[in-house]
FIGUMI-727157 format. One record per residue (C-alpha): residue in three letters; y, x, z. Coordinates in Angstrom, 3 decimals. Example, Ala and Ser with C-alpha at 12.3 -4.5 7.8 and 13.67 -1.06 7.14 Angstrom:
<recs>
<rec type="ALA" y="-4.500" x="12.300" z="7.800"/>
<rec type="SER" y="-1.060" x="13.670" z="7.140"/>
</recs>
This chain:
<recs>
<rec type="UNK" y="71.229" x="92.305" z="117.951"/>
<rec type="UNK" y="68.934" x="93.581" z="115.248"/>
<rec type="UNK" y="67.276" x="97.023" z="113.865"/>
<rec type="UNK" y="66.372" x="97.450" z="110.320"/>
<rec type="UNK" y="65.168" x="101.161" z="109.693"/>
<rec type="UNK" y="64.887" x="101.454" z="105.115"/>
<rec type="UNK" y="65.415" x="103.544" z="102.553"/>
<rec type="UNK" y="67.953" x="103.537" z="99.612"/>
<rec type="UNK" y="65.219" x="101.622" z="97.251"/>
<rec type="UNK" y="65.415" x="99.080" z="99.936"/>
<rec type="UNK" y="69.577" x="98.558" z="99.694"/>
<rec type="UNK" y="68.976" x="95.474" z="97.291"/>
<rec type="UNK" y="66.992" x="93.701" z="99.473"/>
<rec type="UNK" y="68.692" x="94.779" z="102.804"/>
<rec type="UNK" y="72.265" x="93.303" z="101.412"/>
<rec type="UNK" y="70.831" x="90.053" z="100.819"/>
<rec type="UNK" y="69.251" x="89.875" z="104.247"/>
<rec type="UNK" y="72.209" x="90.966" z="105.781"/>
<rec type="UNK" y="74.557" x="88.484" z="103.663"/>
<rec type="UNK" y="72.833" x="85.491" z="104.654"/>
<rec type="UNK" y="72.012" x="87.104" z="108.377"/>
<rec type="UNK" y="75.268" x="88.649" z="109.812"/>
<rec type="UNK" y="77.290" x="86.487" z="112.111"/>
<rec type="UNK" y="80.577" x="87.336" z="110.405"/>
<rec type="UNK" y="81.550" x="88.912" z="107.737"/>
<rec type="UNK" y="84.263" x="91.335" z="109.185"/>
<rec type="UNK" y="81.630" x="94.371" z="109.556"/>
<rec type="UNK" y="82.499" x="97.469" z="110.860"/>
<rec type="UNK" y="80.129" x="100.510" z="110.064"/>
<rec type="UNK" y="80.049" x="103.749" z="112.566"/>
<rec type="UNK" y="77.606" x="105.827" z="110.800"/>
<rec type="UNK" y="77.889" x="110.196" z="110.823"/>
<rec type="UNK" y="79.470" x="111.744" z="107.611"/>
<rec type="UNK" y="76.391" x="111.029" z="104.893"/>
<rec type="UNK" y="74.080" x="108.011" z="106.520"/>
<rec type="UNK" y="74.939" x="106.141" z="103.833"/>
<rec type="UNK" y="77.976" x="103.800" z="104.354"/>
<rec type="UNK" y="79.579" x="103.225" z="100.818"/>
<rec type="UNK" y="76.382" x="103.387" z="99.506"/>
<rec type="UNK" y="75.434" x="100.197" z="101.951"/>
<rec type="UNK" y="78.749" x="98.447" z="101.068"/>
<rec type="UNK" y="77.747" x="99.446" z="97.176"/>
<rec type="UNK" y="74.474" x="97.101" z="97.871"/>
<rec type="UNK" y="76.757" x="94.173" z="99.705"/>
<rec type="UNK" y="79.346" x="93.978" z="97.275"/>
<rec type="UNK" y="76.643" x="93.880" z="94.276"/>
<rec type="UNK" y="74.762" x="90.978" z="95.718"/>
<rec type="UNK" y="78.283" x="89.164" z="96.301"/>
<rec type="UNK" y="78.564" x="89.668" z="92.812"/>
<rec type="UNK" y="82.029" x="91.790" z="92.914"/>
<rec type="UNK" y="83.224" x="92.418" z="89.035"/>
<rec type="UNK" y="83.974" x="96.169" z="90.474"/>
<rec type="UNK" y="81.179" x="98.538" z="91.803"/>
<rec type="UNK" y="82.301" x="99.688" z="95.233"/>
<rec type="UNK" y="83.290" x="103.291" z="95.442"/>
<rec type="UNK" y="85.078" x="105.445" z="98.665"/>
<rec type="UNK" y="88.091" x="104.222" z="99.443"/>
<rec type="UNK" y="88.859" x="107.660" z="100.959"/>
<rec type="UNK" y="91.961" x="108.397" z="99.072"/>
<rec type="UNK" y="93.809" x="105.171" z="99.040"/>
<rec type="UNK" y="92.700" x="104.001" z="102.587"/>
<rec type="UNK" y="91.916" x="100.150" z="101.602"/>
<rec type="UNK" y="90.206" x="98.886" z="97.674"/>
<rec type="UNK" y="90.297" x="95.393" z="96.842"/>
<rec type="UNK" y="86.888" x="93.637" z="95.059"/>
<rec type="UNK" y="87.813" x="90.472" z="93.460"/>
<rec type="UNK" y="84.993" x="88.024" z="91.553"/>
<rec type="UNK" y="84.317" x="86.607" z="88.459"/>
<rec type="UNK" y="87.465" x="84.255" z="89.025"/>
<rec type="UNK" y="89.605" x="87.413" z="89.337"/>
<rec type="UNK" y="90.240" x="86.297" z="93.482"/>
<rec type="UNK" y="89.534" x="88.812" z="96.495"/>
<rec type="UNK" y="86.115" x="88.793" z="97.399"/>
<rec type="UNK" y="86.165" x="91.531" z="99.670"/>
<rec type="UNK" y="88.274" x="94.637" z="100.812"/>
<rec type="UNK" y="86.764" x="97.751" z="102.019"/>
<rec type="UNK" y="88.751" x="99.917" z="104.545"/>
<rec type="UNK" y="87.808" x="104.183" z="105.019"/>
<rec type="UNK" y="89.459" x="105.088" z="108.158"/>
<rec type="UNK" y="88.363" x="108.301" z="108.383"/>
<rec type="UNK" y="91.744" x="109.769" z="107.827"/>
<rec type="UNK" y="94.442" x="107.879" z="109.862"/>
<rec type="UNK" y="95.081" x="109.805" z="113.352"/>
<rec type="UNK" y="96.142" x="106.497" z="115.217"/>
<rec type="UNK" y="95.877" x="102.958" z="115.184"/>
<rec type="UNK" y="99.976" x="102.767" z="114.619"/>
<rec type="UNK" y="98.885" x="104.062" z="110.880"/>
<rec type="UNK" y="97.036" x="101.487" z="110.022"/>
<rec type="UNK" y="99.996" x="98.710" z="111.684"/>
<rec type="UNK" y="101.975" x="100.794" z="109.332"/>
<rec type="UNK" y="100.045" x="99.673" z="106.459"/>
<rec type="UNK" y="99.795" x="95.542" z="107.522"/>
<rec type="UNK" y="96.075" x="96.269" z="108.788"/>
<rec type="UNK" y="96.685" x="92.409" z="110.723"/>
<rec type="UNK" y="97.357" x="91.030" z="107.899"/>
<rec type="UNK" y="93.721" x="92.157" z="106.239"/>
<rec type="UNK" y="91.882" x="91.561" z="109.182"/>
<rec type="UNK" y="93.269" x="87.708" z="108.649"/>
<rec type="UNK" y="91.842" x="87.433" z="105.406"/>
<rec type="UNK" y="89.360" x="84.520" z="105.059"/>
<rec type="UNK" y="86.702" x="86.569" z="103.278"/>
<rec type="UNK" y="84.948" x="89.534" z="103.515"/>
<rec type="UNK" y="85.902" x="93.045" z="105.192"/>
<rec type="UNK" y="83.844" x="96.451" z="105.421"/>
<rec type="UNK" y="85.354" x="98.886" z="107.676"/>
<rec type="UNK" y="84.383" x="102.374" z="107.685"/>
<rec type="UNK" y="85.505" x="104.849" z="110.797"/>
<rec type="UNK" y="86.588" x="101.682" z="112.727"/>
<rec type="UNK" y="87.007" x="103.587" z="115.989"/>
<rec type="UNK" y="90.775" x="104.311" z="115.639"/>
<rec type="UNK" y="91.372" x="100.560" z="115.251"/>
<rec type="UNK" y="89.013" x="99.419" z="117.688"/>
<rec type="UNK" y="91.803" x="97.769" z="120.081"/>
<rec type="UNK" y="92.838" x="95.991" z="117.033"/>
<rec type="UNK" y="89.854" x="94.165" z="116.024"/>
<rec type="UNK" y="89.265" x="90.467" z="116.686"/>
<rec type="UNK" y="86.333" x="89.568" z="118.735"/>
<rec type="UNK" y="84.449" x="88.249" z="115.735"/>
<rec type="UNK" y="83.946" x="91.339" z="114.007"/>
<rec type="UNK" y="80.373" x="92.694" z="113.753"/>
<rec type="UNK" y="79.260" x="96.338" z="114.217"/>
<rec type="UNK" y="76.890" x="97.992" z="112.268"/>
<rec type="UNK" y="75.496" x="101.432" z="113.417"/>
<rec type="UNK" y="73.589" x="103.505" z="111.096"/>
<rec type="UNK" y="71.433" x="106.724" z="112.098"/>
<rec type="UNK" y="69.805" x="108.879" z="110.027"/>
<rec type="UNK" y="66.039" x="109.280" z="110.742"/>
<rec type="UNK" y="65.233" x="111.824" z="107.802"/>
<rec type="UNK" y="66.754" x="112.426" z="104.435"/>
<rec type="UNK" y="65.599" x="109.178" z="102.693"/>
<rec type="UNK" y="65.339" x="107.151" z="106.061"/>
<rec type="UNK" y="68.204" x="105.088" z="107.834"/>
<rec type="UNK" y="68.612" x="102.841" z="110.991"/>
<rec type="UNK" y="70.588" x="99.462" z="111.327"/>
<rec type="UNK" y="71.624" x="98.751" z="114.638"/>
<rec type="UNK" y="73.599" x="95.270" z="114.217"/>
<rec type="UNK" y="75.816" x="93.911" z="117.475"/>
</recs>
């Protein structure tokens, strides 16, 4: 377990830690509306070099980074609108969580029961308007 309290001009930094630091690299974020995930995953997928920025997946549930080779580097789930873990079975969410590479999960909660043991949590709290918390476990 680790805390990491920063600011946004820290992100570049912080994703580079937590690259070379996390013990896997399916991470699941529970964060409040606004702390700051997508703009977290923004900083990750920069530093793995992704040939896309990272945006909100909000709309289309799942968005797929590849790299400079044009191969998946990364996909980044927003969960925020399924209603039940059968939604995201619906959409072959096994067959992501499979994938040999790496994962950001926002909202992970309704897919809790389906995630394998490896998967790493990341909580962030807001402390003040420019100031979050990491709570990795």
């Amino acid at each position: 377990m680790l805390d990491i309290i920063y600011k946004e001009s820290d992100l570049e930094n912080l994703s580079e830690v937590l690259i070379k630091e996390l013990p896997s690299k399916l991470i699941c974020f529970h964060a409040p509306m606004g702390a700051g995930k997508t703009t977290l995953i923004k900083a990750l997928l920069k530093k793995l070099e992704a040939t896309e920025q990272g945006q909100s997946p909000s709309f289309g549930i799942v968005n797929e980074y590849p790299d400079a080779h044009g191969n998946t580097l990364a996909y980044h789930f927003d969960l925020y609108r399924l209603n039940k873990a059968e939604e995201a079975l619906d959409f072959g969410i096994e067959e992501y969580l499979a994938f040999d590479g790496w994962i950001f999960i926002e909202w992970p909660e309704i897919i809790e029961s389906l995630l394998p043991e490896h998967a790493t949590f990341i909580e962030i709290s807001i402390l003040d308007q420019q100031t979050r918390q990491l709570h990795i476990h």
